[in-house]
N, C-alpha and C positions, 0 to 999 in steps of 0.2 A: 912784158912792158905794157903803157897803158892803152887801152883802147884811143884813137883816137879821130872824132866827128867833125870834121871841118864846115862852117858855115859858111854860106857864099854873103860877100857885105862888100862893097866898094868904101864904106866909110871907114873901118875897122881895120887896123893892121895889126893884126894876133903876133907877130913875129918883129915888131918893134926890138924889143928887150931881149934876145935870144939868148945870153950870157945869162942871165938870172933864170929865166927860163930853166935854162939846163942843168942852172945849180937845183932849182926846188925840184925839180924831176930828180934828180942823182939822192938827194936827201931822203924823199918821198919812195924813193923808191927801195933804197936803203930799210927805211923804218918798217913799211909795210911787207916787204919780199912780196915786190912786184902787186899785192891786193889792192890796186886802185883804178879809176879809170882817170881820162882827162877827156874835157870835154869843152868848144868855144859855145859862149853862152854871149849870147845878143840880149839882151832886153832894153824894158826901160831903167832900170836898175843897176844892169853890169854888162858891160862888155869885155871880157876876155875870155882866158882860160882858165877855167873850173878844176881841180880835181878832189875827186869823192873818193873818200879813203873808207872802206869797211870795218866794222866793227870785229874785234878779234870772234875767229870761224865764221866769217860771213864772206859772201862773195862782194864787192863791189857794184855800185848801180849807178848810172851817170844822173848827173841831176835832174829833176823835173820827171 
């Protein structure tokens, strides 16, 4: 399963959408066998949840 970094954010609720959520984990995680990470990514840019899927024989790396 994916690694996973929880941010600390009072503005942010990562777990909003949890049904979708769970769909793109189950898919994702399907395609890859398990090679990916998830990760919550705060910026200026994006706020939620990332996941960084490796390149086939690669290991996974979370973003940034």
């Amino acid at each position: 399963m994916a690694e996973y970094k929880p941010l600390s954010s009072s503005r942010f609720k990562p777990f909003a959408n949890v049904v979708a959520q769970q769909f793109w984990r189950t898919v994702i995680e399907a395609y890859t066998s398990g090679n990916y990470t998830e990760t919550l990514l705060e910026d200026e840019d994006w706020q939620g949840i990332v996941q960084s899927i490796a390149p086939y024989g690669k290991s996974a790396s979370p973003v940034r």
